[in-house]
N, C-alpha and C positions, 0 to 999 in steps of 0.2 A: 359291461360297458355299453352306453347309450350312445349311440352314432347319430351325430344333428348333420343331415347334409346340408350344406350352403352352395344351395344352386341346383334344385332337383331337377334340370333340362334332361338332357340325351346319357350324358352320364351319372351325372348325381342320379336321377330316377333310376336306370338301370344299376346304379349298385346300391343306392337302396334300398329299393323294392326287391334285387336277389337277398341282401342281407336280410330283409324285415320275411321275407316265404322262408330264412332258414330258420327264422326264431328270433331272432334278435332283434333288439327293441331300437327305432328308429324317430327319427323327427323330422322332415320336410322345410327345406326353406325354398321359398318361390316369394314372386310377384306378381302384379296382375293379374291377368286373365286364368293364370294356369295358376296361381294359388286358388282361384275362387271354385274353380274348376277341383280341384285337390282339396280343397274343405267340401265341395259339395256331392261326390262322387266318390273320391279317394283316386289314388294311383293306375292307373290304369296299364298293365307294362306288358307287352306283346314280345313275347319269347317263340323262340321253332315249335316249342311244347304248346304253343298257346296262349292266349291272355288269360290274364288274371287281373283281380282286381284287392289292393291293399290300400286300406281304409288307415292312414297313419295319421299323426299330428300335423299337418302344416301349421305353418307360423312365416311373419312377412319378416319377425327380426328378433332379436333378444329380448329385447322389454317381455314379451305376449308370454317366455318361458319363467319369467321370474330369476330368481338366484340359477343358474346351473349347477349339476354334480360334479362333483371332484371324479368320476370315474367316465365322464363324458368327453368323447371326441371329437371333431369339429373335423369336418372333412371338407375341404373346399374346393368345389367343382364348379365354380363361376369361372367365364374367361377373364383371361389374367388382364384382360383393359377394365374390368368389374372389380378388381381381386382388392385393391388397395382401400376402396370402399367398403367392400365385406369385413376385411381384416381390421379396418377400423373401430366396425360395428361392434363386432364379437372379440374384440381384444379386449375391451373395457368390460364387458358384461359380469357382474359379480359372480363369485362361482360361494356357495355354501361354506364356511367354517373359515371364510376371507381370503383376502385378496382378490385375481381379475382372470378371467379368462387367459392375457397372454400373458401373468405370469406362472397359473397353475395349470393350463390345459395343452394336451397335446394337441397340432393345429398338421392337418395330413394337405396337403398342397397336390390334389390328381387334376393337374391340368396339360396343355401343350406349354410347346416352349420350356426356356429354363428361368426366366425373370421371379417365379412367384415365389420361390425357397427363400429370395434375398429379400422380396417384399414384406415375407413374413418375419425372418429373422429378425429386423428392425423394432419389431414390436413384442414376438411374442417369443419365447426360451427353446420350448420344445417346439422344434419347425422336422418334419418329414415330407421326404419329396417321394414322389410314384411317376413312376414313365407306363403310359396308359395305353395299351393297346385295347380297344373294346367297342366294335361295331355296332354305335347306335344311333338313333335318330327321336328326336324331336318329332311328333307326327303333328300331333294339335292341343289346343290346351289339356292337361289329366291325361294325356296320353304317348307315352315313350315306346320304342322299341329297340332290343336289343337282336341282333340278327348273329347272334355267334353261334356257334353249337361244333362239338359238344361244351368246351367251357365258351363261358360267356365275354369273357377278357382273360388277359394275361396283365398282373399289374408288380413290377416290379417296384419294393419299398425299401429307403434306407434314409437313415435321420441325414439332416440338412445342415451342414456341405458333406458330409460322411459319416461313418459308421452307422453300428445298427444299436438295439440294446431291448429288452424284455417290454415293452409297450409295443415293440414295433414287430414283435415275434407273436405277441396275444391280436394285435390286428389280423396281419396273414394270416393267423390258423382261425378268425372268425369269418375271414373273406373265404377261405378253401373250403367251408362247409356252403358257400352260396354260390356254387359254378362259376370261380376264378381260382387259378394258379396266383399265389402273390411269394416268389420269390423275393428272402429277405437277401438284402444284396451290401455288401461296404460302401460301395462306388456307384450310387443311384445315379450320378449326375452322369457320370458317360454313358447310361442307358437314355436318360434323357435328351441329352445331346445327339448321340443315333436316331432318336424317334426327330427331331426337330430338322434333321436331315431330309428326310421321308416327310416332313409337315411343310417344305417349303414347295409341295408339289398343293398343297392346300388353294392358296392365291390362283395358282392357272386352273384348275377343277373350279372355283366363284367366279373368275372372269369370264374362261370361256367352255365351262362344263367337265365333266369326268373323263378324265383320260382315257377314251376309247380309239383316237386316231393314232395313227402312227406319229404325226405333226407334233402330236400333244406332250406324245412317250419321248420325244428326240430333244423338246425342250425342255421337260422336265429332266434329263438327264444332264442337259448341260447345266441348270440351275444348281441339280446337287452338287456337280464339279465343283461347281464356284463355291456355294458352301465348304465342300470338303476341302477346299485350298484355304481358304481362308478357319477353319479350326485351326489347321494342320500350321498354319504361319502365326499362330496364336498358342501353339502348344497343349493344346487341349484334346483330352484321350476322349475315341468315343468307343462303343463297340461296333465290330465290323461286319459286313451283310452278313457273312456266314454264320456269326457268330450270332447275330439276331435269329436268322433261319432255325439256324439249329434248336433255339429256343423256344419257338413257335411251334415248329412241326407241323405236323397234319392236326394242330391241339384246336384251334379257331377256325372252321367253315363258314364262309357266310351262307345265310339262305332267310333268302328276302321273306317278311311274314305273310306277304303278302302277294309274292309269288313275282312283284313289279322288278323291275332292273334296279341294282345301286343305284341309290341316291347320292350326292355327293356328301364328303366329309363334313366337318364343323365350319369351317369357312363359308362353306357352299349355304348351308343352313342359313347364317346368319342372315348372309343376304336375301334369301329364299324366305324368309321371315319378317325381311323390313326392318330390322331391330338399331339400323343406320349404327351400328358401328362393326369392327372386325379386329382378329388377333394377329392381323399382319405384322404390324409393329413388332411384337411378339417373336413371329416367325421369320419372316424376308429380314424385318426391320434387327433384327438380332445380328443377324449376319451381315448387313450393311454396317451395324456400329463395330463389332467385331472388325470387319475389313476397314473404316477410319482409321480405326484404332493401329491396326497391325500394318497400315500400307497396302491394301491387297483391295484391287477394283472389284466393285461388284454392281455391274449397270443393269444385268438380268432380274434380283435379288430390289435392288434398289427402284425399278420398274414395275415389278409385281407391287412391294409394297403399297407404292404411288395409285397404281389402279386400281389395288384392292378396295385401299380408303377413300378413294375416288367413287368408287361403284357401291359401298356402303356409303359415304353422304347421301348421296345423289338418291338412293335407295333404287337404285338400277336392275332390272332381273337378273339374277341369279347365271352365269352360263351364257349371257349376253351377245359377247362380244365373237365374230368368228375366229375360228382358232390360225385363219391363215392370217388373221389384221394379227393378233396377239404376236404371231411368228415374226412378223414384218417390222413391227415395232420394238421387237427384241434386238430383232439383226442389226437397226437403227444404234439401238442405245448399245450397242457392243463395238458397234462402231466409231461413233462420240468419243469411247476413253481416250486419250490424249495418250499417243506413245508413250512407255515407257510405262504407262500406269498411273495410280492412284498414289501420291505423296504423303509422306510418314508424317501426321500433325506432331509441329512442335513445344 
């Protein structure tokens, strides 16, 4: 199996460049600066063990590969505000002995959020979702890092909206020789869901920095409340802290390569990058349509979103904003709801 990443950033490079050091034969997709940087240098990907450097194929899109193979994977690890574009791209792309990409290729969806399984099902047959835990960062162009140790992520995989089946059993056991656990799972979507819980502390880490204050920890607590009321009024199963814990273990360490303090997540990145967009929408914004939907307010949730895409326009630093304005403005918007709450659209 040939693994084409789409979207070799923080994750796609770190899994793979693990995959391409275990032997397995890999392809690069990027843009700009960090494609040219990745034709000119190769991969560059800074693990606890050290960096390394893998000299892979980049490519900007399907055209530059020709037909694709029928035993090739398509992994897409662009944020899912990119995703609909990718999947466009490589849906069509012919694959060898006919037909197109999305009706013969399997199409692995490792991103945040839960949006990208439906965006892909639209278009392409075999759609797999992954709930992604894997500590890494974006450093500079050609250059990723993965801070995990001893595995590098934990990626939980199961086809899209459920079950599993022997494509997705030959994946994991390729991923488990590259320093990640990939438990195959029936029910990906409620690991995903749980991780989207924990991704809507994303938005306050890009506004106003890494949750290291006590201020930061207290709101991001009340944000997940509000999420978890609003699944739970929606009927939707996730898995529970414990049951997350349990899963993780002492398996995933961080330990910076670099020796510097956490950097912040994918959110924080983006902005940190300039890249003038974010996966709020995504994450806040999921739980705000979720709460439309189901009658259940969400002004905390609906407030991040707001400032997230506010602070990615604007291309505003990264961690900007102080965390007691953030706090002050939350208390504001909780207070706005209109008694009784949020009304069930009819």
């Amino acid at each position: 199996m040939r693994y084409i990443i789409i979207g070799a950033g923080a994750v796609g490079g770190a899994v793979g460049g693990r995959l391409a050091e275990a032997g397995h034969e890999v392809v690069l997709v990027a843009r700009g600066a960090h494609l040219t940087a990745l034709r000119a240098g190769g991969l560059r990907l800074v693990t606890p063990e050290g960096p390394r450097v893998h000299r892979l194929p980049a490519v900007a899109g399907p055209a530059e590969l020709g037909e694709l193979r029928p035993d090739d994977v398509l992994v897409l690890t662009v944020k899912t505000q990119d995703g609909e574009a990718a999947l466009g791209d490589w849906g069509a792309a012919p694959v060898a002995g006919g037909g197109s990409a999305a009706e013969r290729l399997p199409v692995v969806c490792a991103q945040n959020g839960v949006e990208s399984g439906r965006l892909a099902l639209r278009r392409f047959r075999r759609v797999y979702g992954v709930c992604v835990w894997l500590p890494a960062t974006f450093v500079e162009p050609g250059t990723v890092a993965a801070a995990g140790t001893p595995l590098t992520g934990i990626l939980h995989l199961g086809r899209y909206p459920d079950g599993t089946d022997d494509t997705l059993r030959r994946i994991a056991a390729d991923l488990e020789t590259a320093h990640f656990e990939a438990p195959v799972v029936p029910d990906v979507a409620r690991w995903q869901y749980a991780k989207l819980l924990g991704n809507l502390a994303n938005a306050i880490e890009a506004v106003s920095g890494v949750l290291t204050s006590e201020a930061g920890r207290e709101l991001f607590t009340r944000v997940r409340a509000e999420g978890t009321a609003v699944l739970d009024a929606a009927g939707i199963a996730y898995a529970g802290e414990e049951e997350q814990a349990a899963a993780r273990g002492d398996k995933i360490t961080f330990k910076p390569f670099d020796g510097s303090p956490r950097r912040g997540g994918s959110s924080w990145q983006s902005l940190d990058r300039g890249t003038g967009t974010i996966e709020a929408d995504y994450l806040n914004g999921e739980i705000a349509l979720l709460g439309r939907l189901h009658g259940v307010p969400t002004p905390l949730n609906d407030l991040l979103q707001r400032l997230a895409n506010t602070f990615a326009r604007e291309r505003r630093p990264a961690g900007s904003m102080p965390v007691t304005e953030l706090v002050r403005r939350a208390d504001e918007a909780v207070a706005s709801v209109p008694e009784g709450g949020a009304a069930r659209p009819r």
